[in-house]
N, CA, C and O atoms as a CHARMM CRD file, in Angstrom:
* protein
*
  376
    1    1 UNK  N     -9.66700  65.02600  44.19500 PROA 1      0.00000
    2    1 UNK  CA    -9.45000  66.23900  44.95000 PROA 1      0.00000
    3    1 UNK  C     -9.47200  65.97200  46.44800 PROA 1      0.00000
    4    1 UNK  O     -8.66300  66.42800  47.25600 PROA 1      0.00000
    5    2 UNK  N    -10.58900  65.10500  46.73700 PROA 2      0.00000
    6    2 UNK  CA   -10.47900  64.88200  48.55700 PROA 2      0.00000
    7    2 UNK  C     -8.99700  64.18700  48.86200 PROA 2      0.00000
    8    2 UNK  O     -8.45700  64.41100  49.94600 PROA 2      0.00000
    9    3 UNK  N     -8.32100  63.28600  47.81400 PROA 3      0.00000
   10    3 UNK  CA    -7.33100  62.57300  47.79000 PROA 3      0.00000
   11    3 UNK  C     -5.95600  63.72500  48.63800 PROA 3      0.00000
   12    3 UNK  O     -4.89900  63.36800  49.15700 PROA 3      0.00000
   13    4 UNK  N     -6.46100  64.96000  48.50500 PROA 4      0.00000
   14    4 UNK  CA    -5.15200  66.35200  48.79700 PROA 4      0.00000
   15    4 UNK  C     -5.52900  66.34200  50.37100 PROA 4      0.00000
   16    4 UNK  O     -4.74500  65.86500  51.19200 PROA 4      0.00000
   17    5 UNK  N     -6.63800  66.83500  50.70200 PROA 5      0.00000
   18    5 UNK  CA    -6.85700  66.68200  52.18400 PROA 5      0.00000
   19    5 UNK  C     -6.95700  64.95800  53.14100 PROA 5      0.00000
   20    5 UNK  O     -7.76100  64.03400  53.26500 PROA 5      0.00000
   21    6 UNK  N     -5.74400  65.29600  53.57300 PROA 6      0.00000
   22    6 UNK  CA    -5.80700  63.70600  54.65300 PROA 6      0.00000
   23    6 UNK  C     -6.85900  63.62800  55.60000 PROA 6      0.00000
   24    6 UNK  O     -7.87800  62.93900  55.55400 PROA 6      0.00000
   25    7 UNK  N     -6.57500  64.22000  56.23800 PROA 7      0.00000
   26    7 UNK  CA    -7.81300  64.21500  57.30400 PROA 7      0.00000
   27    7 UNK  C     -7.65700  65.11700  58.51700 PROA 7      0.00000
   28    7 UNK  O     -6.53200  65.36100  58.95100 PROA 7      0.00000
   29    8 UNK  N     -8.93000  65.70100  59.17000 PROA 8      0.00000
   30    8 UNK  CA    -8.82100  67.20700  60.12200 PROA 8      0.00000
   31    8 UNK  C     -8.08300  66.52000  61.17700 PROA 8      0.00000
   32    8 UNK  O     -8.04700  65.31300  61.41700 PROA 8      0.00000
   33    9 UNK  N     -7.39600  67.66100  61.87200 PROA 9      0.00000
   34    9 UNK  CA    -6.84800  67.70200  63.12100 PROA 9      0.00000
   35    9 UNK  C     -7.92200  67.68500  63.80700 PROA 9      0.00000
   36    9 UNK  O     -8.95300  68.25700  63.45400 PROA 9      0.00000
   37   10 UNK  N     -7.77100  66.94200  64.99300 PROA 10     0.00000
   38   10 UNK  CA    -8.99700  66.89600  66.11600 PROA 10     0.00000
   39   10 UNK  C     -7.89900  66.81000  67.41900 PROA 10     0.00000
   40   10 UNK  O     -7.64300  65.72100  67.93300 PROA 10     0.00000
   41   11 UNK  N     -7.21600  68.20800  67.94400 PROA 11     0.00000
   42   11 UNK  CA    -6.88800  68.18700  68.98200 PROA 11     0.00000
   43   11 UNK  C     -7.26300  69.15200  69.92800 PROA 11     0.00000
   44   11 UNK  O     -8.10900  70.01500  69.69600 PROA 11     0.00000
   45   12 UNK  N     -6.63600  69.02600  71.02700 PROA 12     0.00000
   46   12 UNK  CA    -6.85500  70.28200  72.43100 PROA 12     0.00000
   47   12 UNK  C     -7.15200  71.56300  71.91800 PROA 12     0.00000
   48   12 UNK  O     -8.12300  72.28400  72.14500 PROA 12     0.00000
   49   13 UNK  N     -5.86400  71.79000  70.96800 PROA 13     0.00000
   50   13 UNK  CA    -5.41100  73.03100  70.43200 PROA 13     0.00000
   51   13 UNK  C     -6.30400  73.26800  69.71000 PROA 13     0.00000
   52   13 UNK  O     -6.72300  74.42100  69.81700 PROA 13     0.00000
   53   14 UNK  N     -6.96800  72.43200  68.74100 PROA 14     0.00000
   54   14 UNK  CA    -7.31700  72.64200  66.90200 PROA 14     0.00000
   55   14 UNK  C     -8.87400  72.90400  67.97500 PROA 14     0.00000
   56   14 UNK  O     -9.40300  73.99400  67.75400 PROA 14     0.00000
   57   15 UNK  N     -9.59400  72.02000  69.05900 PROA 15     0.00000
   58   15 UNK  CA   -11.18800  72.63500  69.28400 PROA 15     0.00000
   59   15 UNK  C    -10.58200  73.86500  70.08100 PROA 15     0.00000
   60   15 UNK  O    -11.62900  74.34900  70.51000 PROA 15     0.00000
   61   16 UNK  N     -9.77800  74.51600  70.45900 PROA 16     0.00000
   62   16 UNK  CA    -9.94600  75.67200  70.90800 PROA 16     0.00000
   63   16 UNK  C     -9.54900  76.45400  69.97700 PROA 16     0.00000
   64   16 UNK  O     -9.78900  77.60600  70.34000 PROA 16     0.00000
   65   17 UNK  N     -8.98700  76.43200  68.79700 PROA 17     0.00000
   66   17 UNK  CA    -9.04700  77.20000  67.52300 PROA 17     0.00000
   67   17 UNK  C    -10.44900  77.37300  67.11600 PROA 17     0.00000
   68   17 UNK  O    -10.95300  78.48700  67.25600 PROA 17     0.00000
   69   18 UNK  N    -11.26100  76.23600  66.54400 PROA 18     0.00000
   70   18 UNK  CA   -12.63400  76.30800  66.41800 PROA 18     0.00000
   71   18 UNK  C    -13.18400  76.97600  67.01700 PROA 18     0.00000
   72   18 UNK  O    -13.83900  77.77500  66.34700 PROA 18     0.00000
   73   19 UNK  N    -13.28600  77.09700  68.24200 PROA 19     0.00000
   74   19 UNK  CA   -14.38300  77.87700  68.74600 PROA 19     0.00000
   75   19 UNK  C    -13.89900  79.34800  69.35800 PROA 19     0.00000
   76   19 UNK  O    -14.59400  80.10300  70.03800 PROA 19     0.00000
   77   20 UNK  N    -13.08000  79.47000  69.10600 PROA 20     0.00000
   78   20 UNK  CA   -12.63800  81.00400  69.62200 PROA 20     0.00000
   79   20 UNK  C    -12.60300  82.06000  67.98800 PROA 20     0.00000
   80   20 UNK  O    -13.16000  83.14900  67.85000 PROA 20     0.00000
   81   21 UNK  N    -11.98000  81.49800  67.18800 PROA 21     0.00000
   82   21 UNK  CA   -11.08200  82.02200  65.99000 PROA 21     0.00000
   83   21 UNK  C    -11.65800  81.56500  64.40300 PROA 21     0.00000
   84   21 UNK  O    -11.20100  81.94500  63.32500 PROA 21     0.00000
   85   22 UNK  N    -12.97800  80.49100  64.68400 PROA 22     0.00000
   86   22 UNK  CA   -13.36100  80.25900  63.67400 PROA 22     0.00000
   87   22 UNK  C    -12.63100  79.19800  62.87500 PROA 22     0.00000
   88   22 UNK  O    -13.29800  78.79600  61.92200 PROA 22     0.00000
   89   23 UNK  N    -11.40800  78.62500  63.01300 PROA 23     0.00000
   90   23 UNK  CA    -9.94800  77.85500  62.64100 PROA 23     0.00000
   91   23 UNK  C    -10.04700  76.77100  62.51500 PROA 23     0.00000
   92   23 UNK  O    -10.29500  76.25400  63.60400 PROA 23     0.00000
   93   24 UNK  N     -9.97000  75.85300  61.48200 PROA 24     0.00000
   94   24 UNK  CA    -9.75900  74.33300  60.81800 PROA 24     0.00000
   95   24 UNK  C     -8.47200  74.01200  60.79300 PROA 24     0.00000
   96   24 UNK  O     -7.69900  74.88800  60.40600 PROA 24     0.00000
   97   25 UNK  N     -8.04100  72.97300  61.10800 PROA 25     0.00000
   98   25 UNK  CA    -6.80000  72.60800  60.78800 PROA 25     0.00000
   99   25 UNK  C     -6.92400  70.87200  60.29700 PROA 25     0.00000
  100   25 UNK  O     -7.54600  70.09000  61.01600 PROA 25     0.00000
  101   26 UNK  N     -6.32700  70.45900  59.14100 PROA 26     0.00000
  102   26 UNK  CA    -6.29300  69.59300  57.98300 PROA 26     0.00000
  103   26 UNK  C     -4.78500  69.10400  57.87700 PROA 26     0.00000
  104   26 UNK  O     -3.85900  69.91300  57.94000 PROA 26     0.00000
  105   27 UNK  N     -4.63600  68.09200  57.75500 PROA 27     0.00000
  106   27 UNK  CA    -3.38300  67.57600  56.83800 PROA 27     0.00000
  107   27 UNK  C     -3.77500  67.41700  55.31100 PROA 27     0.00000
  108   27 UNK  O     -4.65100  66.83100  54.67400 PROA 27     0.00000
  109   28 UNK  N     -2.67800  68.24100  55.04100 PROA 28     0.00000
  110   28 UNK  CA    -2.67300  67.84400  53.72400 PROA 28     0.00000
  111   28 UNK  C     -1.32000  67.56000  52.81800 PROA 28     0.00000
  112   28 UNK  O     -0.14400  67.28500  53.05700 PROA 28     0.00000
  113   29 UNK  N     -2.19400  67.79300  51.56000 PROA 29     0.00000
  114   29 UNK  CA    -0.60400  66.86400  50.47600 PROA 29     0.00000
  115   29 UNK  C      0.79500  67.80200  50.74900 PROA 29     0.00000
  116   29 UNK  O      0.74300  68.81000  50.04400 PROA 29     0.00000
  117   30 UNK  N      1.57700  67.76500  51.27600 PROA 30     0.00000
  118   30 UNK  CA     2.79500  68.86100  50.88000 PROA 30     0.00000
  119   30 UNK  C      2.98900  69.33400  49.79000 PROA 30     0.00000
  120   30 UNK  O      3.35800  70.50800  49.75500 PROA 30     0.00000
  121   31 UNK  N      2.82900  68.66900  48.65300 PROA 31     0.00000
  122   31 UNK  CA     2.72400  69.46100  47.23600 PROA 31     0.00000
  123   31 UNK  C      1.95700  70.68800  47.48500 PROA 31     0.00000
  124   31 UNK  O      2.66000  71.68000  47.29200 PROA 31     0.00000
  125   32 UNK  N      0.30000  71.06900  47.98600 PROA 32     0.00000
  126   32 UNK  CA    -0.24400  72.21200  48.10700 PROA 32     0.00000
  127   32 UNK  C      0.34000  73.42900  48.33200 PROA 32     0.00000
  128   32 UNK  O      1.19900  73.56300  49.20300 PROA 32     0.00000
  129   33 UNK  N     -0.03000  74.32000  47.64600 PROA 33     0.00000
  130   33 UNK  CA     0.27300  75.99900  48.02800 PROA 33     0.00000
  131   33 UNK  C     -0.63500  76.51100  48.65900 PROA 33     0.00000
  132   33 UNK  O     -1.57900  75.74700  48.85900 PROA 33     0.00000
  133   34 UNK  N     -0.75000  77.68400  49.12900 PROA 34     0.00000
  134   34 UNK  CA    -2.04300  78.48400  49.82600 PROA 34     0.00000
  135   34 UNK  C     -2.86500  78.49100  48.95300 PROA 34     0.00000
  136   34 UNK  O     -3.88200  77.81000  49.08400 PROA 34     0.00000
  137   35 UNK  N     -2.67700  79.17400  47.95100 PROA 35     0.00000
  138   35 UNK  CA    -4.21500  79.43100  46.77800 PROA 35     0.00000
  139   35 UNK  C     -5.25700  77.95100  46.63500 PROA 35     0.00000
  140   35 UNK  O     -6.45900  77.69900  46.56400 PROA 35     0.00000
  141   36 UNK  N     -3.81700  77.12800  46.64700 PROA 36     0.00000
  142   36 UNK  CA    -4.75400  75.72100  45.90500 PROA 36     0.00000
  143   36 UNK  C     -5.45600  74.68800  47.04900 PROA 36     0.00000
  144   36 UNK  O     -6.18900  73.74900  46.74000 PROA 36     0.00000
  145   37 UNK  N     -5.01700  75.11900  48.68200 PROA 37     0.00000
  146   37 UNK  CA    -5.69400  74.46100  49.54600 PROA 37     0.00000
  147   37 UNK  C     -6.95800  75.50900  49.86700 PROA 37     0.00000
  148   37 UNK  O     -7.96800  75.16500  50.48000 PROA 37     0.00000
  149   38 UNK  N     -6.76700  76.56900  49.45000 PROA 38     0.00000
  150   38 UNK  CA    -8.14800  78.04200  49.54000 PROA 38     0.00000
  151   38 UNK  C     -8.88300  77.11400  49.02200 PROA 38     0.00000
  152   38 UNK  O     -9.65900  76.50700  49.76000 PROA 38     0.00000
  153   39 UNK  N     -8.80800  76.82600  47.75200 PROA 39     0.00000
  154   39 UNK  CA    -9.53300  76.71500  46.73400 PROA 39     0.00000
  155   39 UNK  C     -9.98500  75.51700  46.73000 PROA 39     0.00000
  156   39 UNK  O    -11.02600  75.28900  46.11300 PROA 39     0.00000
  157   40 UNK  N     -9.39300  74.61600  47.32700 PROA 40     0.00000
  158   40 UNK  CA    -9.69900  72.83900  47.12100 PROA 40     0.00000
  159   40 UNK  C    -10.83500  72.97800  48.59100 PROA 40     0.00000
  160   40 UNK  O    -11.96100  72.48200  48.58100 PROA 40     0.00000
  161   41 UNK  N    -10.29200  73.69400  49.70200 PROA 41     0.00000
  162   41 UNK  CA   -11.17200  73.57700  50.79000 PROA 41     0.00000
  163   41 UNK  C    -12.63500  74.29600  50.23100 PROA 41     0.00000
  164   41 UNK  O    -13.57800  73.52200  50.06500 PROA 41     0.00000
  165   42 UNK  N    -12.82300  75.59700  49.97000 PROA 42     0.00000
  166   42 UNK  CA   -14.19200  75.86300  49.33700 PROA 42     0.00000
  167   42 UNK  C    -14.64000  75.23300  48.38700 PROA 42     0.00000
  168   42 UNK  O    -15.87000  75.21200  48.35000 PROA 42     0.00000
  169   43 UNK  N    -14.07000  74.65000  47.51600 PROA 43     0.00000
  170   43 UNK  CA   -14.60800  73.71200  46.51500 PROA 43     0.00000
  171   43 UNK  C    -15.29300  72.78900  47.44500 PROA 43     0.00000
  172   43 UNK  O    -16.49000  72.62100  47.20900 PROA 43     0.00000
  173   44 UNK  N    -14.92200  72.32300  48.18500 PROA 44     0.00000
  174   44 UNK  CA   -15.10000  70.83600  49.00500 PROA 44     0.00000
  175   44 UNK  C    -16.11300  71.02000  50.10200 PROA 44     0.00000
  176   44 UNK  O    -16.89800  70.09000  50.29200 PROA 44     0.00000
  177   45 UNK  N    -16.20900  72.24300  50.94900 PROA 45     0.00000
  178   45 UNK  CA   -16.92500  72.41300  51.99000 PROA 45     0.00000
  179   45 UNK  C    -18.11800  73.87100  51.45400 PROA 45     0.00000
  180   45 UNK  O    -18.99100  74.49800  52.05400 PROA 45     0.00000
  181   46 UNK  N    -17.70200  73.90900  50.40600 PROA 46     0.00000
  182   46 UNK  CA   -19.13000  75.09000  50.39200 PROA 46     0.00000
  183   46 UNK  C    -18.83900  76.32400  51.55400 PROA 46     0.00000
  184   46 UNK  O    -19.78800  76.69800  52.24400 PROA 46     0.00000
  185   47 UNK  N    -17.60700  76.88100  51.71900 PROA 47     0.00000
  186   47 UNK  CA   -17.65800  77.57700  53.08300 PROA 47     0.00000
  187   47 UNK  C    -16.35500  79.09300  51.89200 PROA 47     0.00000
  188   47 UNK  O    -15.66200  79.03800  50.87500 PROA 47     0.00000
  189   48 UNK  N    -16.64800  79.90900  52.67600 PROA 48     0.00000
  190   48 UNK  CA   -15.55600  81.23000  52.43400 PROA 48     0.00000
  191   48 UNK  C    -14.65800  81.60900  53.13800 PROA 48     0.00000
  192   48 UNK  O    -14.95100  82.38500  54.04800 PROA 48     0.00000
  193   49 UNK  N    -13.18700  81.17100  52.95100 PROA 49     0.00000
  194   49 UNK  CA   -12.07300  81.01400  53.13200 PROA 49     0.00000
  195   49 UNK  C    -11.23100  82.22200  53.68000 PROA 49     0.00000
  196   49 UNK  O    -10.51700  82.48600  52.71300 PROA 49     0.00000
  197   50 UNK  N    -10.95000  82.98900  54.54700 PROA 50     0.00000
  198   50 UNK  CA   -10.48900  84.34400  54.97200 PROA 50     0.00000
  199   50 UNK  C     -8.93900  84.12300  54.57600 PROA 50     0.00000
  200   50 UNK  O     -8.45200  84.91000  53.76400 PROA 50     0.00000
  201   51 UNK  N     -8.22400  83.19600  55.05700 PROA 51     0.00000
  202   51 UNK  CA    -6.82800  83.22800  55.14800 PROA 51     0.00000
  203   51 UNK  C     -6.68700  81.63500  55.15700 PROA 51     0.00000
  204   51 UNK  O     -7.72600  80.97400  55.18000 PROA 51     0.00000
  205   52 UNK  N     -5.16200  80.84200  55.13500 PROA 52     0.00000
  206   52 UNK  CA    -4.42200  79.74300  54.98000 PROA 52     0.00000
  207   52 UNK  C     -2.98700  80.15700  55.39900 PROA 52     0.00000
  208   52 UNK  O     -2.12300  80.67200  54.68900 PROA 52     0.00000
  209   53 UNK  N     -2.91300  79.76400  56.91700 PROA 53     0.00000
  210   53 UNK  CA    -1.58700  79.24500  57.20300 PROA 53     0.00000
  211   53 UNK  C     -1.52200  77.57300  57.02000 PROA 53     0.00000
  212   53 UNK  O     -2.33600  76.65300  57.10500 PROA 53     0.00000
  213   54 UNK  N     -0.16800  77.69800  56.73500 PROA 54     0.00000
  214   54 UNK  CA     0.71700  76.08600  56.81500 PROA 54     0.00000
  215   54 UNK  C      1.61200  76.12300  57.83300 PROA 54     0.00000
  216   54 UNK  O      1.92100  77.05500  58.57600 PROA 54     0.00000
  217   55 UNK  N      2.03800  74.87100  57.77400 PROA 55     0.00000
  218   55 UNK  CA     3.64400  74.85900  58.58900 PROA 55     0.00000
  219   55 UNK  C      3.79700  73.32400  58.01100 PROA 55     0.00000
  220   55 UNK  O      2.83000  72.84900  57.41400 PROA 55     0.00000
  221   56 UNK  N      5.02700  72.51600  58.18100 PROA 56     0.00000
  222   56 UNK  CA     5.04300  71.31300  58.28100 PROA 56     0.00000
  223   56 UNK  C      5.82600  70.90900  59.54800 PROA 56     0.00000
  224   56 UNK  O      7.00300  71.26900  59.55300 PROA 56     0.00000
  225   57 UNK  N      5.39600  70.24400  60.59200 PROA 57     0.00000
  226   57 UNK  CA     5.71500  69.87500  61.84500 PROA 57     0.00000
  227   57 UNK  C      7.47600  69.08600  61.68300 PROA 57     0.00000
  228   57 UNK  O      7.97200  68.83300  60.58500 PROA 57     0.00000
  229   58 UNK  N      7.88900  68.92400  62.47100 PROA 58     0.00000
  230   58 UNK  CA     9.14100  67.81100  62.71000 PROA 58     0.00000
  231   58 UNK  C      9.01800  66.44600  62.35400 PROA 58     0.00000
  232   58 UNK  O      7.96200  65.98200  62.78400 PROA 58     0.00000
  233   59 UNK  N      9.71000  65.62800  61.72500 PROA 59     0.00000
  234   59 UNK  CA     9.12200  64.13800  61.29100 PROA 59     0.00000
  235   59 UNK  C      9.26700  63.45100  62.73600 PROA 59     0.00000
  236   59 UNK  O      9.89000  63.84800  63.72100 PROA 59     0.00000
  237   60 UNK  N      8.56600  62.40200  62.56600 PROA 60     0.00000
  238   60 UNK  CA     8.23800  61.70800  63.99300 PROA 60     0.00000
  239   60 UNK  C      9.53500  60.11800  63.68700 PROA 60     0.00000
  240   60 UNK  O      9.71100  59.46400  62.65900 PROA 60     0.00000
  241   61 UNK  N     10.01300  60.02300  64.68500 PROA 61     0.00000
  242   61 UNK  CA    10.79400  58.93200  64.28200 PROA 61     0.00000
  243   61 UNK  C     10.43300  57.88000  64.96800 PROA 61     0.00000
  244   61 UNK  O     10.21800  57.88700  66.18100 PROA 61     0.00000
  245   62 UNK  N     10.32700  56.71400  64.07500 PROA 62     0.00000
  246   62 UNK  CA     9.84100  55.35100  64.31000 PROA 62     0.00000
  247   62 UNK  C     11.19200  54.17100  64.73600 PROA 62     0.00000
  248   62 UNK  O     12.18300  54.10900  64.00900 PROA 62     0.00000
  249   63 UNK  N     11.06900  53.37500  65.86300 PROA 63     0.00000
  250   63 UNK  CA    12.15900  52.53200  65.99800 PROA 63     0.00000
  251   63 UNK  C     11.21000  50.98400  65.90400 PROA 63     0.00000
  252   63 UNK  O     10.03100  50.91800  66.24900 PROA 63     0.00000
  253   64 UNK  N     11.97600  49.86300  65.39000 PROA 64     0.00000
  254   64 UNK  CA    11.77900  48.88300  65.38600 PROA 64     0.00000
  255   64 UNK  C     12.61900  47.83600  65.45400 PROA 64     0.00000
  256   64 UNK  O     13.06100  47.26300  64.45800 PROA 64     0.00000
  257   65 UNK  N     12.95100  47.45700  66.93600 PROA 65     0.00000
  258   65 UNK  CA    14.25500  46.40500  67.30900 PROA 65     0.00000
  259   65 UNK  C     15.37000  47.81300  67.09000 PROA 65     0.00000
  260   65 UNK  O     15.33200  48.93100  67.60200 PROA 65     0.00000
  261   66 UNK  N     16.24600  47.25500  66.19800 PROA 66     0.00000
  262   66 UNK  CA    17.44200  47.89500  65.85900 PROA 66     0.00000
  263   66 UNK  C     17.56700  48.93800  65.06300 PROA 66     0.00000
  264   66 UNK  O     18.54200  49.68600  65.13500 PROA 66     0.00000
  265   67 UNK  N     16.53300  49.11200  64.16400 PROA 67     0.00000
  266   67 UNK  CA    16.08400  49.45000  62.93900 PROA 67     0.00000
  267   67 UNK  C     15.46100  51.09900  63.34300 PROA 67     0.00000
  268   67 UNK  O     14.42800  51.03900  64.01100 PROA 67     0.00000
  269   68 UNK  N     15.78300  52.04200  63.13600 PROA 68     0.00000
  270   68 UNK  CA    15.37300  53.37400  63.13200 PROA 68     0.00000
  271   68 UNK  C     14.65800  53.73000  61.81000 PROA 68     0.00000
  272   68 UNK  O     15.21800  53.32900  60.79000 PROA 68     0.00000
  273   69 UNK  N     13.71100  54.29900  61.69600 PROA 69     0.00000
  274   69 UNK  CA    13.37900  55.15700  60.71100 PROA 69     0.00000
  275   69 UNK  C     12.40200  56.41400  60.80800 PROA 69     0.00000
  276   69 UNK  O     12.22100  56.81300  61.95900 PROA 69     0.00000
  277   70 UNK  N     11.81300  57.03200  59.90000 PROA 70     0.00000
  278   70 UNK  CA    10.65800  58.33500  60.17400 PROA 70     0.00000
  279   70 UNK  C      9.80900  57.93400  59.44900 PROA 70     0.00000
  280   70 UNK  O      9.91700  57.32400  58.38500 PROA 70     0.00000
  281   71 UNK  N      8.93800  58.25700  59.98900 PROA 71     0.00000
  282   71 UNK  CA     7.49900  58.95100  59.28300 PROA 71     0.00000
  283   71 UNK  C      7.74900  59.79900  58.01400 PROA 71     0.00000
  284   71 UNK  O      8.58900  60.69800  57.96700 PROA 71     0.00000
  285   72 UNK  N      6.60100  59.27700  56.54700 PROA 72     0.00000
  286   72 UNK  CA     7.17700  60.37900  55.97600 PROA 72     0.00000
  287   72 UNK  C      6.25800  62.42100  56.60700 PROA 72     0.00000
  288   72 UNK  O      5.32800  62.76600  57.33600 PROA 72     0.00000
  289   73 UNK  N      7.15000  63.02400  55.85700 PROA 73     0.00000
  290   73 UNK  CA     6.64200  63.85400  55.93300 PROA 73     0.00000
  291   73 UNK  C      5.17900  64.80500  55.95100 PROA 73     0.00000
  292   73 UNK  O      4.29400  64.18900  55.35700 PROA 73     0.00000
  293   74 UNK  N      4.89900  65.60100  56.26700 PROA 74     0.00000
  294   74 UNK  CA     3.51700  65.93800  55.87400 PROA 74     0.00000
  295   74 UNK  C      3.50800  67.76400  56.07800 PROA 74     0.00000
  296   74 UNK  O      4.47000  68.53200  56.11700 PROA 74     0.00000
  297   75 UNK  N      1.99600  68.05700  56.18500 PROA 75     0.00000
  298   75 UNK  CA     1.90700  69.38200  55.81100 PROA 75     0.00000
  299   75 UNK  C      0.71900  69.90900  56.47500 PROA 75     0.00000
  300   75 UNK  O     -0.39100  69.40800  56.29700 PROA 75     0.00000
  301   76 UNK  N      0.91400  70.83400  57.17900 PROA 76     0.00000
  302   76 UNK  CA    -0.28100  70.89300  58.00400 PROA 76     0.00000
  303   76 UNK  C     -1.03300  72.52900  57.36500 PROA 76     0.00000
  304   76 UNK  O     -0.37200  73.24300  56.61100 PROA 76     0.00000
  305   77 UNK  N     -2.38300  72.89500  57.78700 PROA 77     0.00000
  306   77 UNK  CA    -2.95500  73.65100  57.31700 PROA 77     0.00000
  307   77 UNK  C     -4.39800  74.23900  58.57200 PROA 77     0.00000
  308   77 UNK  O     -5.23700  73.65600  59.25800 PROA 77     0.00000
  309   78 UNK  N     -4.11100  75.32000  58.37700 PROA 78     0.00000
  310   78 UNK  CA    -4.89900  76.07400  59.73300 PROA 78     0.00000
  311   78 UNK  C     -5.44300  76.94200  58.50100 PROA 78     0.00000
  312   78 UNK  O     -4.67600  77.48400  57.70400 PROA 78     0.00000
  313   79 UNK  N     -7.40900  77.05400  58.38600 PROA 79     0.00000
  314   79 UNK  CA    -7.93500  77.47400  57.68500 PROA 79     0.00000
  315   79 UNK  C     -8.40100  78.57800  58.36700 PROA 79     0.00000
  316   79 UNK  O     -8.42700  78.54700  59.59700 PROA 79     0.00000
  317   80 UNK  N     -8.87600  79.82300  57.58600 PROA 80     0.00000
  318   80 UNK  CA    -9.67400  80.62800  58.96100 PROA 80     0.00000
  319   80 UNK  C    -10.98800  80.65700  57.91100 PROA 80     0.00000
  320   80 UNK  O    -10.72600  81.19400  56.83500 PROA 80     0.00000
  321   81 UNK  N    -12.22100  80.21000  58.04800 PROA 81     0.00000
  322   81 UNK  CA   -13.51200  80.42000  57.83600 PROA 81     0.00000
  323   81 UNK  C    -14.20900  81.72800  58.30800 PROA 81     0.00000
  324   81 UNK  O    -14.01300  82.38700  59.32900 PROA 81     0.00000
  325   82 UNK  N    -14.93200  81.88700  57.45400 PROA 82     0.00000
  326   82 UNK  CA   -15.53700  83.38400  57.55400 PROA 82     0.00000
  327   82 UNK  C    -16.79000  83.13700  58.76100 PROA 82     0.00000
  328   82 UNK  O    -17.21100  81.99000  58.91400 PROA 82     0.00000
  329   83 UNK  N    -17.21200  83.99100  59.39100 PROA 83     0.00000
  330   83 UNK  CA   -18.47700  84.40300  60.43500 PROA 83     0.00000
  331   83 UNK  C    -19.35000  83.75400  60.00100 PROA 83     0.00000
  332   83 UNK  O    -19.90700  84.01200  58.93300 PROA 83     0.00000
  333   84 UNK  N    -19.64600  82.75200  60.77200 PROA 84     0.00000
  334   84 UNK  CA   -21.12200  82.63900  60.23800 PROA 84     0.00000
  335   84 UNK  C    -21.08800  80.86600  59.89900 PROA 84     0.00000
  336   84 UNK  O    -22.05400  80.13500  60.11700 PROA 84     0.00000
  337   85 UNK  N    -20.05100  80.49600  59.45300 PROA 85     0.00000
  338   85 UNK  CA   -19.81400  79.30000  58.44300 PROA 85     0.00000
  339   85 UNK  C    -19.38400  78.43000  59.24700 PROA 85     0.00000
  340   85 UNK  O    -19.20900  78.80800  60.40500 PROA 85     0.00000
  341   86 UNK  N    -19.10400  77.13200  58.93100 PROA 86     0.00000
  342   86 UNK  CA   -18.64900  75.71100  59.52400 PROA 86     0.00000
  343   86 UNK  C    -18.78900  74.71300  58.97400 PROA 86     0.00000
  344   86 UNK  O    -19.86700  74.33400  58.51500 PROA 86     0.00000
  345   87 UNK  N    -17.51200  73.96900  58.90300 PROA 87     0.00000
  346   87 UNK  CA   -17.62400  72.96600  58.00600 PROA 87     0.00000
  347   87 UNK  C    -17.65200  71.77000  58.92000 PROA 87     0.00000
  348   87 UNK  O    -17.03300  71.68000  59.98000 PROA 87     0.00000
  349   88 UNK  N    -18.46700  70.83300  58.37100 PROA 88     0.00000
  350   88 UNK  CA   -18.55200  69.52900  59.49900 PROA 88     0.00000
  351   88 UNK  C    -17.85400  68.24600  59.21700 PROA 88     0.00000
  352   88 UNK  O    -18.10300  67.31600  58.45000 PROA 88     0.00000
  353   89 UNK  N    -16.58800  68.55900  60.35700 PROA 89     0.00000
  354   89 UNK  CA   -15.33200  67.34700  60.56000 PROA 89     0.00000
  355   89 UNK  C    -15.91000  66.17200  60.98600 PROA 89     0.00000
  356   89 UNK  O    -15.06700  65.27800  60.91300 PROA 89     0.00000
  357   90 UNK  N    -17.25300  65.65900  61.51100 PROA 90     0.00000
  358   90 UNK  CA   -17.85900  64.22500  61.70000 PROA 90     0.00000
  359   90 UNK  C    -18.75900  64.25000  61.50000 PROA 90     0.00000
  360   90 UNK  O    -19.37700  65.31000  61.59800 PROA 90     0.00000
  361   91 UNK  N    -19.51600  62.79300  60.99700 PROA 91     0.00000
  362   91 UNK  CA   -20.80500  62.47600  60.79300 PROA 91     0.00000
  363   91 UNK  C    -21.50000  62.59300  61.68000 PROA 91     0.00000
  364   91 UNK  O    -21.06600  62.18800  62.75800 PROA 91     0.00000
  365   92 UNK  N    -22.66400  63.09900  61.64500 PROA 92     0.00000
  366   92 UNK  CA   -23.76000  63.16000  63.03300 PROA 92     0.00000
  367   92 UNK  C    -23.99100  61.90700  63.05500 PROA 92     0.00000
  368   92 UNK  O    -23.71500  61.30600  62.01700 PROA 92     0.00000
  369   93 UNK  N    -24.42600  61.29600  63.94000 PROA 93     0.00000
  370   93 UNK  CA   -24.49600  60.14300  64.42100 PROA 93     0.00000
  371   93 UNK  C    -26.25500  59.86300  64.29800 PROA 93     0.00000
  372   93 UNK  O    -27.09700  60.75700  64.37700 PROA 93     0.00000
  373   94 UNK  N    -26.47800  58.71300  64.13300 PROA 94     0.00000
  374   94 UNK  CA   -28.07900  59.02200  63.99000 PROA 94     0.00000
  375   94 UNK  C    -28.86900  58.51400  65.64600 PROA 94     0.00000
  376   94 UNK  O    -30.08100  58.64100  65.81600 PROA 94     0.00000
């Protein structure tokens, strides 16, 4: 199941989502639907799930010498967590 979530967004945008809006944002599998990233994220973080937007961004294109290609695809996911809750994107450090 963790195998569906790649790993959190940690940008400009995604900590000022956090702390204004309550908002996670995750890559995940493109196969996922809304219900089943609801459901895989509370399964996983112990937290109560308000809403699930997606989008999937533009592919990023890779050059090498002569040789063009992309990135494959992916799938992005903006969680909204309920009041109160937070799920923790890094290890505390000891």
């Amino acid at each position: 199941m963790i195998d569906f979530v790649k790993h959190p967004v940690l940008t400009e945008k995604s900590v000022r989502l956090l702390e204004r809006h309550n908002q996670y944002r995750f890559d995940v599998d493109p196969r996922l639907t809304k219900p089943q990233i609801r459901e895989l994220v509370q399964s996983l973080f112990g937290v109560q799930v308000l809403a699930v937007n997606t989008h999937r961004p533009p592919r990023q294109h890779r050059r090498l010498g002569a040789y063009v290609g992309t990135k494959p695809r992916s799938k992005r996911a903006i969680v909204t967590v309920a009041k109160g809750q937070s799920i923790t994107l890094l290890p505390e450090s000891v």
